[in-house]
C-alpha positions in Angstrom: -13.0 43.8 -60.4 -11.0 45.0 -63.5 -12.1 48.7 -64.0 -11.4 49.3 -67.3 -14.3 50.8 -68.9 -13.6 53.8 -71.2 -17.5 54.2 -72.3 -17.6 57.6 -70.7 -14.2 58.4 -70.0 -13.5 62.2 -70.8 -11.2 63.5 -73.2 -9.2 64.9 -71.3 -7.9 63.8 -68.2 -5.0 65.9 -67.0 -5.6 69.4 -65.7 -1.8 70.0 -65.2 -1.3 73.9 -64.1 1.4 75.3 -63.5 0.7 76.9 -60.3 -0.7 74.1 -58.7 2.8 72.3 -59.2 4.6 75.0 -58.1 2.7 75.2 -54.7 2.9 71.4 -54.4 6.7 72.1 -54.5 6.5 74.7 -51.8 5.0 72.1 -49.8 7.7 69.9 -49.7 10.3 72.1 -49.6 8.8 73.7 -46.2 8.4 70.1 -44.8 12.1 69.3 -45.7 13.0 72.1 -44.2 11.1 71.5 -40.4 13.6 67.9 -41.4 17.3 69.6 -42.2 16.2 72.2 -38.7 15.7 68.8 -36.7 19.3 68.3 -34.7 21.0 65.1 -34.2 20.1 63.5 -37.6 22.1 60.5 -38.5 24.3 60.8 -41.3 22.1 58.2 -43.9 19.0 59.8 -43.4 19.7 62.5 -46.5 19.5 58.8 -48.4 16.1 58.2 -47.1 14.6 62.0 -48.1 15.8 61.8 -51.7 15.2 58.4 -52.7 11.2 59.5 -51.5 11.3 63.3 -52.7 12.7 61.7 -56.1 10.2 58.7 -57.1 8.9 60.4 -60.0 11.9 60.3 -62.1 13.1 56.9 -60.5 14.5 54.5 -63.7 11.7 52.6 -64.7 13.6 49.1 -65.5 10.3 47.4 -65.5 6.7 46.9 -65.6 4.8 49.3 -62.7 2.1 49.0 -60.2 0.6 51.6 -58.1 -1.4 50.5 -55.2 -3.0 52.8 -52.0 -3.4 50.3 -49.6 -1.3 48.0 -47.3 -3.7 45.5 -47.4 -2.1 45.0 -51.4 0.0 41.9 -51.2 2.8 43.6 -53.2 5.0 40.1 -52.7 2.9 38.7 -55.8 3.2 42.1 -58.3 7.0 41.8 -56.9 7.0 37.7 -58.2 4.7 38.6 -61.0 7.7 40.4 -62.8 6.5 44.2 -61.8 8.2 46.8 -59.9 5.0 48.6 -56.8 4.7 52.0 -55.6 2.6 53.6 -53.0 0.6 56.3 -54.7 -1.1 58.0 -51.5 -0.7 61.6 -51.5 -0.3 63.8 -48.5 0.5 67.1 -50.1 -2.1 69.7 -49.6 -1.3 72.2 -52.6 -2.5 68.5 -54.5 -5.2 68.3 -52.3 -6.7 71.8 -53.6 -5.7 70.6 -57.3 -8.4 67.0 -56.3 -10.8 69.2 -54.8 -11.7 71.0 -58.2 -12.8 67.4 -59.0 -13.7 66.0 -55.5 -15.9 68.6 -54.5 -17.3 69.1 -51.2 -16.3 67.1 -47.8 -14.4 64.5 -49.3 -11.1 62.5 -47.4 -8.2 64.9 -48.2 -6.3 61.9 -48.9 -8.2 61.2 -51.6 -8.7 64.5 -52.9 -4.8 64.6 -52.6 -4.2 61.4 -54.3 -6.3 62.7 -57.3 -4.4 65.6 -57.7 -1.0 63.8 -58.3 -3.0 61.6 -60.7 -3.4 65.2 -62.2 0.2 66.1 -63.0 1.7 65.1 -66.0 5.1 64.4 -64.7 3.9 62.5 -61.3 4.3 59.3 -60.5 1.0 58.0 -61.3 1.7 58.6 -65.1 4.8 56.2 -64.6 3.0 52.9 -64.0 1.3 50.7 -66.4 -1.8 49.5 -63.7 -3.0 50.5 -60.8 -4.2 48.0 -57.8 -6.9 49.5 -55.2 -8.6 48.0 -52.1 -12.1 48.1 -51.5 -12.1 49.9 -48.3 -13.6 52.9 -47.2 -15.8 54.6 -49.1 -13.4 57.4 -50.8 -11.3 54.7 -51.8 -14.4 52.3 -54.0 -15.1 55.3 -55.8 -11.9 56.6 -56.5 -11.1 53.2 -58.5 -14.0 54.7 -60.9 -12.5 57.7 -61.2 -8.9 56.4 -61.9 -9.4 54.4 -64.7 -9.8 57.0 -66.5 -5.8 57.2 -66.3 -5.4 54.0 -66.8 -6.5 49.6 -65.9 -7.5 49.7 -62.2 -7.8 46.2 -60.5 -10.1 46.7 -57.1 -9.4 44.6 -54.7 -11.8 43.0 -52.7 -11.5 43.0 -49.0 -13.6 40.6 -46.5 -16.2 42.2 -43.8 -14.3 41.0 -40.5 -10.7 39.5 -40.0 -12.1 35.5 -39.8 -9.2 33.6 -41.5 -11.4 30.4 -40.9 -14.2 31.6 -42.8 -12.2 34.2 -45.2 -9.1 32.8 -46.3 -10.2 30.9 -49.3 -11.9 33.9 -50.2 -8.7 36.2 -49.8 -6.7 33.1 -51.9 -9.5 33.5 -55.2 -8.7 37.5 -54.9 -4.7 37.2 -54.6 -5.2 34.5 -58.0 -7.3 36.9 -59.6 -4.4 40.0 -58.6 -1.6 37.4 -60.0 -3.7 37.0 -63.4 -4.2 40.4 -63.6 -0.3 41.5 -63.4 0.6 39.0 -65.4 -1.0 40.2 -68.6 0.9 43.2 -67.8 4.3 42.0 -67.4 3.3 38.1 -69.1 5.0 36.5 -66.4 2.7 34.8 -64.4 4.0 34.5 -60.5 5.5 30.8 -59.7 6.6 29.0 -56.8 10.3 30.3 -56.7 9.0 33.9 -57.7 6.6 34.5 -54.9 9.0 32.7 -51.8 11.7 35.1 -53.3 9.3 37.8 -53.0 7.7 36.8 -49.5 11.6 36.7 -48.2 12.6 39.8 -49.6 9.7 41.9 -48.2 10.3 39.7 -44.6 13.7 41.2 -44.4 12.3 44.6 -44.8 10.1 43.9 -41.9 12.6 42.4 -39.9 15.1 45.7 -40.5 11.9 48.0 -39.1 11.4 46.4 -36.4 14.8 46.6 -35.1 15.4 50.3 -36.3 12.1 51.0 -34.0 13.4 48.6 -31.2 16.7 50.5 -31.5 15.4 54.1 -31.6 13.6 53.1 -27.9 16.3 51.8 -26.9 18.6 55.0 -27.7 16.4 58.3 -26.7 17.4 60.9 -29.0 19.0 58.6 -31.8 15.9 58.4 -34.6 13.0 60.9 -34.8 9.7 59.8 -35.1 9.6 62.0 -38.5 13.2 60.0 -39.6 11.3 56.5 -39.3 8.6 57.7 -41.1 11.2 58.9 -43.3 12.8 56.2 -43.6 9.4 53.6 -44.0 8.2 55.7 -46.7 11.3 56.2 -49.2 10.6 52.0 -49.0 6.8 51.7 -49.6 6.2 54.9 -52.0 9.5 54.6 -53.8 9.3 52.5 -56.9 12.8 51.7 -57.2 13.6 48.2 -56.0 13.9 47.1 -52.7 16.8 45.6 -52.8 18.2 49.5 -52.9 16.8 49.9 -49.5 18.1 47.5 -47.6 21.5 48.3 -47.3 21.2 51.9 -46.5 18.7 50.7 -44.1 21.4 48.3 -42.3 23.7 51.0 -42.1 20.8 53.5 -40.4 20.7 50.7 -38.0 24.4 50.6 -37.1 24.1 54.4 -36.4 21.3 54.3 -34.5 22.7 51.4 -32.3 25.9 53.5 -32.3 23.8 56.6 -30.7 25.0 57.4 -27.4 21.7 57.6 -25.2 20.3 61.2 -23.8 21.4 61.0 -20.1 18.0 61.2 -19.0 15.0 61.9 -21.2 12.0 64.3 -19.6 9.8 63.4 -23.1 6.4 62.1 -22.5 6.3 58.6 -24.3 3.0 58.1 -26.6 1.6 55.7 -28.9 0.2 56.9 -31.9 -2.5 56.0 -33.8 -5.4 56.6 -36.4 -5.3 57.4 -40.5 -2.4 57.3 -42.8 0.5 60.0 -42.7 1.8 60.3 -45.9 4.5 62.3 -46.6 5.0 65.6 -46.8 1.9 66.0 -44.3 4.3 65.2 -41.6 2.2 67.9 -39.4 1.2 65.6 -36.5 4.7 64.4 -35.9 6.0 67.9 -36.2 4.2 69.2 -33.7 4.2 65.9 -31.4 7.9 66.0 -32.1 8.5 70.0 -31.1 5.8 69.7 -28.0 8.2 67.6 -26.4 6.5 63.7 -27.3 8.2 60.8 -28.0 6.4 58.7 -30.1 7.7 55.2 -28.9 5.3 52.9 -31.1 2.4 53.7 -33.9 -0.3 51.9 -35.7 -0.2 54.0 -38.6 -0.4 52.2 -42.0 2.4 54.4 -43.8 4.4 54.0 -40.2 6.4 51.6 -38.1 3.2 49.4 -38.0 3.3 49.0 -41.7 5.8 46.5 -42.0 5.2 44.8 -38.7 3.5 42.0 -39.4 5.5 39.5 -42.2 4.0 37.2 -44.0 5.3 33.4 -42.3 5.1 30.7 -44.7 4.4 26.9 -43.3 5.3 24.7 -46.8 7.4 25.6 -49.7 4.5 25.1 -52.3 3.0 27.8 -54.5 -0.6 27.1 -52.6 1.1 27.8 -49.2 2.9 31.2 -50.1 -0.6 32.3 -51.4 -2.3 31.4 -47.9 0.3 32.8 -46.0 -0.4 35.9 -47.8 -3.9 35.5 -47.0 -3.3 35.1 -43.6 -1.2 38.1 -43.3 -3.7 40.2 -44.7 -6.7 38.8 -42.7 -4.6 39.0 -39.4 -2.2 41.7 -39.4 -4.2 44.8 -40.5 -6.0 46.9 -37.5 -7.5 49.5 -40.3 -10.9 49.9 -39.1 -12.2 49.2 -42.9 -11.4 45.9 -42.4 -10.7 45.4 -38.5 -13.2 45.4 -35.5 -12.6 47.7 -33.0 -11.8 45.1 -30.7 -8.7 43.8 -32.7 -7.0 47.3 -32.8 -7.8 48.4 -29.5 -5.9 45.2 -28.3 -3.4 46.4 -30.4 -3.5 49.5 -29.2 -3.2 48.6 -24.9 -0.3 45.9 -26.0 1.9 48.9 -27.1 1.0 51.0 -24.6 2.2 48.2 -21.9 4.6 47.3 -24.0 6.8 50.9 -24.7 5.5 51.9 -21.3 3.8 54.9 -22.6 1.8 57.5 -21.0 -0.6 58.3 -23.1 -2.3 57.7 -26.4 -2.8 60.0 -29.1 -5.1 59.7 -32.2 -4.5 61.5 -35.6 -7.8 61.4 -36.8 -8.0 62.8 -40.2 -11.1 65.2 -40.9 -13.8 63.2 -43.2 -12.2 59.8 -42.3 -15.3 58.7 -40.6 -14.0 55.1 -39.7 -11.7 56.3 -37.3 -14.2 59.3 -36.3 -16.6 55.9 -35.5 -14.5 54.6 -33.2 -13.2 57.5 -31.2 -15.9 56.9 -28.8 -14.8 53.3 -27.7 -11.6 54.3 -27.8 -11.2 56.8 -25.3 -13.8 55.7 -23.0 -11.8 52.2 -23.1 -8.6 53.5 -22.4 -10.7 56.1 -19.5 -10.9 53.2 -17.6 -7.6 51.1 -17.7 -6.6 55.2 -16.9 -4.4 55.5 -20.2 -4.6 59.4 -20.9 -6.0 59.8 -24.9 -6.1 62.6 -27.2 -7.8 62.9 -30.2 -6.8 65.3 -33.2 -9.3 65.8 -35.5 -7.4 67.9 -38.7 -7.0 68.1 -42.0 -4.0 69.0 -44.3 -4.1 73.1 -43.9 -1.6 74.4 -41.5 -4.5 76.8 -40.1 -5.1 74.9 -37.1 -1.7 74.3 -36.8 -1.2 76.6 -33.4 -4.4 74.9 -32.1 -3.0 71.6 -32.2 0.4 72.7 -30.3 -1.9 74.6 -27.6 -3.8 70.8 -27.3 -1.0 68.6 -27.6 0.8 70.5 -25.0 -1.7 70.6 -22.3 -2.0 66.8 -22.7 1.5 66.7 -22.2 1.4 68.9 -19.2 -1.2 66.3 -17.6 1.0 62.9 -18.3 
């Protein structure tokens, strides 16, 4: 649906103050600073940390899309003529600014993600369109609320991951998404376009995946926080992938380079549950500092973001859009759209396959789909005797001493 409607749209739709950008700053500042105190960094991570600290006043060559959702084919805005940007927010001074509007228990997230809409000079005011998912609930109605600052496409998502019985479906939406971008940009995506597009986000993918193979593979080499790092200045960066790549090849070369830790004595986890969106880099702070080494995530804004590329079997326009399709239906575990079944699978593979000794789960307060699966979760893993933790938290630093007391007892127990 094309959510466009001004009808009731308020005058004003800004609430800009000062002190609310100021604290935002604070935020990140503090958070790069937990980054510069981290030892052993490689020398083209700086790269990484500006290119996403910066995406505000990145050159805008181009048409721009913001999207909050990895379900968001961004291969066809990339074929349509349009440059995409991540637009989740994980900084809590914007948080408080969303809440003023979002009163009440709402997602932080998305009391977050309002609040950069808020700011004159944020990113959101940089792009012509924005794309959003019908997910959870937070998200349905924030597509209401955000076309008041400018044309929101939602996109419609299926009820279970059936490619047999949703594909088609997924196809009509990914048309409908083309159309839509291309009366914004007036290039409509073709068959050249979208396999250029498909290819160029593959490679992106493929250069994840090795950095995390390599960062296992050298103890001590990559942080958990520098891969997150390193994922995001890709997905909630507007400036073109092509930009990324390179740096990213030579962050690959110096983590292969790393001479391993002699021995390592840090418990290896899997992480999952919501997205961790920079600069709320809290959980892996404190995973990070309570001696955890996160060898494998399925965190949407993580490793697992890019994990799953879209394969293409034909060189027609039809097949890149079913591939696409495909992708989406198969290679999300977000329990909006996944059964519990799919990312608990997910889940145990890691686990055997990192050999880790535990799970944790950053559960993110008022995210009630991950709060509904906790339960099956834990008493699944209870009995192939997988330790789990669950961290129910928000985006104050209140509890943060809470958390290190938890996390570090679980540790204690591996």
């Amino acid at each position: 649906m094309n959510r466009s409607d001004t009808k009731h749209r308020p005058s004003c739709v800004s609430s800009d103050v000062s002190g609310h950008r100021r604290r935002q700053t604070i935020v990140e500042s503090d958070q790069r600073q937990h980054l510069d105190n981290a030892p052993n960094r490689p020398a083209s991570i700086p790269f990484f940390v500006e290119r996403l600290v910066n995406a505000a006043t990145a050159p805008k060559p181009r048409p721009r899309i913001g999207t909050l959702c990895n379900f968001i084919p961004v291969e066809i805005i990339l074929a349509a003529g349009a440059d995409t940007v991540r637009l989740d927010c994980g900084n809590s001074a914007a948080a408080l600014a969303g809440e003023e509007h979002l009163a009440g228990d709402i997602c932080p997230l998305a009391q977050a993600t309002l609040g950069l809409f808020l700011r004159e000079d944020g990113i959101p005011s940089t792009c012509d369109a924005f794309v959003i998912p019908a997910s959870c609930d937070a998200k349905r109605k924030l597509a209401d609320i955000l076309a008041d600052f400018g044309p929101v496409f939602q996109l419609a998502m299926p009820t279970d991951p059936d490619p047999a019985r949703h594909a088609d479906e997924i196809i009509v939406e990914f048309k409908r998404l083309a159309a839509f971008v291309a009366d914004i940009t007036g290039h409509a995506p073709n068959r050249a376009d979208l396999h250029a597009a498909i290819s160029l986000t593959a490679r992106r993918s493929d250069l994840i995946r090795r950095l995390q193979d390599a960062r296992i593979a050298q103890p001590g080499s990559l942080s958990i926080r520098d891969l997150f790092v390193t994922v995001q200045a890709s997905l909630f960066s507007p400036e073109p992938i092509e930009t990324w790549l390179k740096p990213a090849e030579i962050l690959l070369s110096e983590v292969q380079a790393c001479v391993p830790e002699p021995r390592s004595f840090r418990r290896r986890v899997v992480l999952t549950g919501s997205p961790i969106v920079w600069p709320n880099f809290k959980p892996l702070n404190l995973l990070e500092l309570c001696g955890a080494d996160v060898v494998a995530d399925t965190i949407c804004t993580g490793g697992h973001s890019c994990c799953d590329p879209v394969r293409v079997a034909g060189a027609s326009l039809e097949a890149a859009y079913r591939a696409l399709a495909e992708r989406a239906a198969f290679g999300l575990v977000c329990p909006c759209f996944s059964s519990q079944a799919t990312r608990l699978s997910r889940i145990i593979d890691l686990v055997e396959k990192r050999h880790a000794d535990g799970v944790v789960q950053y559960a993110l307060r008022f995210c009630h789909a991950f709060d509904l699966e906790n339960c099956r979760i834990e008493s699944t893993l209870r009995d192939r005797r997988i330790p789990f933790l669950n961290l129910s938290t928000d985006y104050n630093l209140e509890d943060t001493e809470r958390l290190r007391a938890r996390i570090e007892i679980f540790l204690e127990t591996l």
